[in-house]
C-alpha positions as CSV (number, residue, x, y, z in Angstrom):
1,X,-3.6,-16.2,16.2
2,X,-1.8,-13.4,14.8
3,X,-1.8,-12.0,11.6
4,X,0.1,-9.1,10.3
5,X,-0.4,-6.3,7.4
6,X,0.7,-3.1,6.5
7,X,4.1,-3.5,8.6
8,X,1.4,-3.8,12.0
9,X,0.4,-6.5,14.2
10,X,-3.3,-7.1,15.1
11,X,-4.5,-9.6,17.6
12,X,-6.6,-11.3,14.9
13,X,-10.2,-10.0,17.2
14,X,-12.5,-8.4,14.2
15,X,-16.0,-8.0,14.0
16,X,-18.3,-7.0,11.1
17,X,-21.4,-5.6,11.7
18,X,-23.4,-6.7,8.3
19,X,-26.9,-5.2,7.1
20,X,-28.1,-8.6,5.9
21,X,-27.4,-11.6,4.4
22,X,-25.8,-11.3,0.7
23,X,-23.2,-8.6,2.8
24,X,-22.5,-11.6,5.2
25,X,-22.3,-14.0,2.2
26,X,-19.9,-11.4,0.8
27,X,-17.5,-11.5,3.7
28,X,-17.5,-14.9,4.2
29,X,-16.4,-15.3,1.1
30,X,-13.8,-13.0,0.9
31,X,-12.3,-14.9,4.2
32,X,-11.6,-18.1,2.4
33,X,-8.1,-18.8,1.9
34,X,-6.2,-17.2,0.8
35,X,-7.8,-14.2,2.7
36,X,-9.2,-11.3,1.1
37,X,-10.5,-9.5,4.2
38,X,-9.1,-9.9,8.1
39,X,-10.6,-12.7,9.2
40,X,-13.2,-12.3,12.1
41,X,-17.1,-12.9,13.5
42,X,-20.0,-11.8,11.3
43,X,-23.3,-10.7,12.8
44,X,-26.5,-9.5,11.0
45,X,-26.8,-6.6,12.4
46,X,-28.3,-3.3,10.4
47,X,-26.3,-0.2,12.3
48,X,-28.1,2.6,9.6
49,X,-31.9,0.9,11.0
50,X,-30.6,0.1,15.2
51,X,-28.9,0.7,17.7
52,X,-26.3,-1.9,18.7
53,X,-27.2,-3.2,22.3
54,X,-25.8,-2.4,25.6
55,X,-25.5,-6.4,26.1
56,X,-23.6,-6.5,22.3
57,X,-21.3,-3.4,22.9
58,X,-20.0,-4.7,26.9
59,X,-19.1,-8.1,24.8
60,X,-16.9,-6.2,22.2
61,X,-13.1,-6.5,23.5
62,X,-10.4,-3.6,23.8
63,X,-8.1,-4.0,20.4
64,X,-11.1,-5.5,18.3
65,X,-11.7,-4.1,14.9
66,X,-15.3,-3.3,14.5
67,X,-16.5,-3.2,10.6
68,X,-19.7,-1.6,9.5
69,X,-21.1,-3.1,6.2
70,X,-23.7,-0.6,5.6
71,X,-25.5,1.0,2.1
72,X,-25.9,4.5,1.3
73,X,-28.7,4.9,-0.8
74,X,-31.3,5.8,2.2
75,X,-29.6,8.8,3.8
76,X,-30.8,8.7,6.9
77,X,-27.3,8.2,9.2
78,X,-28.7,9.1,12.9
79,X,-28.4,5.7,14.4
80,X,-25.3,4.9,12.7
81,X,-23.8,8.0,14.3
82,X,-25.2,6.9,17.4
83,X,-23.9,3.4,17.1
84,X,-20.1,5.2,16.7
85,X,-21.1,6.7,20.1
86,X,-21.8,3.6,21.7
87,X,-19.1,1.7,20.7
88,X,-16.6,4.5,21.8
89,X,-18.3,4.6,25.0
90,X,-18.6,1.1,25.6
91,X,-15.9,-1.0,24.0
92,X,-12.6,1.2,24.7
93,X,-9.8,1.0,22.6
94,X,-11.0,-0.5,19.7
95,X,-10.9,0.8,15.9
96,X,-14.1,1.7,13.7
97,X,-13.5,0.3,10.1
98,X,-16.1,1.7,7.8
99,X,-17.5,-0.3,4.9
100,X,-20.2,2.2,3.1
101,X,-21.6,0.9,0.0
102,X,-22.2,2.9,-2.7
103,X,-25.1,2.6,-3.1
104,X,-25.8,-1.0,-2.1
105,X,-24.5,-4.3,-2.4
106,X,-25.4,-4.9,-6.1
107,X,-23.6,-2.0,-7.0
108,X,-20.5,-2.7,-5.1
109,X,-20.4,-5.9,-7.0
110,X,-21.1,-4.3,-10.4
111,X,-18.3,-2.0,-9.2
112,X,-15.3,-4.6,-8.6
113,X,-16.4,-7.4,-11.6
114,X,-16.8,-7.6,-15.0
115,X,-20.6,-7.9,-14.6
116,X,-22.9,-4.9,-15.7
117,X,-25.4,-6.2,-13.8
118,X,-25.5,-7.9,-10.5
119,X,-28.0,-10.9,-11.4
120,X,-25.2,-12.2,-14.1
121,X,-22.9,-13.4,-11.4
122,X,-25.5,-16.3,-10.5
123,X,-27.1,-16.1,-14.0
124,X,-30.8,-15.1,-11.7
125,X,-33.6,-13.6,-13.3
126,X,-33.4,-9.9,-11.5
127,X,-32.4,-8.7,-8.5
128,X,-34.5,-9.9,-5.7
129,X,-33.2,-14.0,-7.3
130,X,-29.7,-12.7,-7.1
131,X,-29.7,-12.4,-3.2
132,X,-31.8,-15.3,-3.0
133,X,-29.2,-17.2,-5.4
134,X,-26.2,-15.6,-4.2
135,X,-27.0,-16.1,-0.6
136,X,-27.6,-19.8,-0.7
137,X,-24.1,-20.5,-2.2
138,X,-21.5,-22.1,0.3
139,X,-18.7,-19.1,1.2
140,X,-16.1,-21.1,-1.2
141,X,-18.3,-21.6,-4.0
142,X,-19.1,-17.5,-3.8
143,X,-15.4,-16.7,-3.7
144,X,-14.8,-18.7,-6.5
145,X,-18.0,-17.2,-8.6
146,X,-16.1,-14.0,-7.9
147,X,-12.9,-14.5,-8.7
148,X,-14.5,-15.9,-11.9
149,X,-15.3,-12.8,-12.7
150,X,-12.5,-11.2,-11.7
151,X,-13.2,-9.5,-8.4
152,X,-10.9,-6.2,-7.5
153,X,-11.3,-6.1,-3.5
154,X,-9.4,-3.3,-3.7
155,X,-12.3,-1.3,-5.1
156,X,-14.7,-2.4,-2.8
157,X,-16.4,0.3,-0.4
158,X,-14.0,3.3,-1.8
159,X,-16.7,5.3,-3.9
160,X,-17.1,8.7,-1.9
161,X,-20.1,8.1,-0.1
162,X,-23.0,10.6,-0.5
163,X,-22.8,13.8,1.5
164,X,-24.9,12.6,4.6
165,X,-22.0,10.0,5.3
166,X,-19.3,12.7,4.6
167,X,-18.7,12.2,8.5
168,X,-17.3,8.5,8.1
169,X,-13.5,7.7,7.8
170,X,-12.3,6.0,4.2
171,X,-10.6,4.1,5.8
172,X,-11.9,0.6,4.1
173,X,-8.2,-0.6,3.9
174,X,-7.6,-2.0,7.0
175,X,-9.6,-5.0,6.8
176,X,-8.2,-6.2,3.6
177,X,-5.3,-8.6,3.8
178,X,-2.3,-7.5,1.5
179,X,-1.5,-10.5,-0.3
């Protein structure tokens, strides 16, 4: 399958690399059609806490976009420098998209919706019910809870990161789908 954005081709072959659950939720959700993101495989995987393995890295194809879903607000970035390493070393030709956010997840979605607070999108009590709540949706349901409240993709992962990420590209862009 082929899909094309920004006047350039791509082989369809993305993978995001999520810190947890709600992040996955999030990208799912934002792959329903019509697609808000570049559609592509989505692993739990936290690349600020480990190092990707040997056997995960030799399975990443030349061409593939590899996405980092990752939050700030523990600045500690050793292994996700490390994890850059590896992937350049293991995987070849194949383009790092980083997704920091600022400072987590609840905040991104506070960021890019009318919500003041994260909870309100599924109505939950406080935070730790919100990514209990928000998690347990189906990926369609989520999207439409968040166009609901008039999600702005565009916004999402594009607050400058804290200083100890000031080594990342912004270059969130190109995984979202321009239509």
């Amino acid at each position: 399958m082929i899909w094309k954005w920004g006047g350039r081709m791509n082989n369809g072959k993305c993978i995001y690399f999520v810190e947890g659950s709600c992040e996955q939720q999030l990208i799912r959700a934002l792959r329903e059609v019509p697609e808000k993101v570049i559609p592509g495989k989505v692993k739990v995987f936290n690349v600020i806490q480990k190092l990707l393995p040997k056997s995960q890295l030799l399975a990443i194809q030349p061409g593939t976009k590899v996405a980092f879903v990752f939050d700030t607000d523990i600045e500690v970035t050793a292994h996700l420098r490390r994890n850059v390493e590896l992937i350049r070393k293991y995987c070849g030709a194949v383009q790092i998209v980083y997704l920091p956010q600022v400072l987590n997840l609840e905040d991104e979605l506070v960021r890019c919706t009318d919500v003041k607070r994260a909870s309100e999108l599924t109505k939950s009590s406080g935070t730790n019910k919100f990514k209990t709540d928000f998690c347990r949706m189906k990926p369609a349901d989520c999207r439409r809870l968040l166009e609901r409240h008039g999600i702005e993709t565009e916004k999402l992962w594009q607050t400058q990161v804290p200083a100890a990420f000031a080594f990342i590209e912004e270059n969130a862009g190109l995984i979202r789908t321009r239509r």
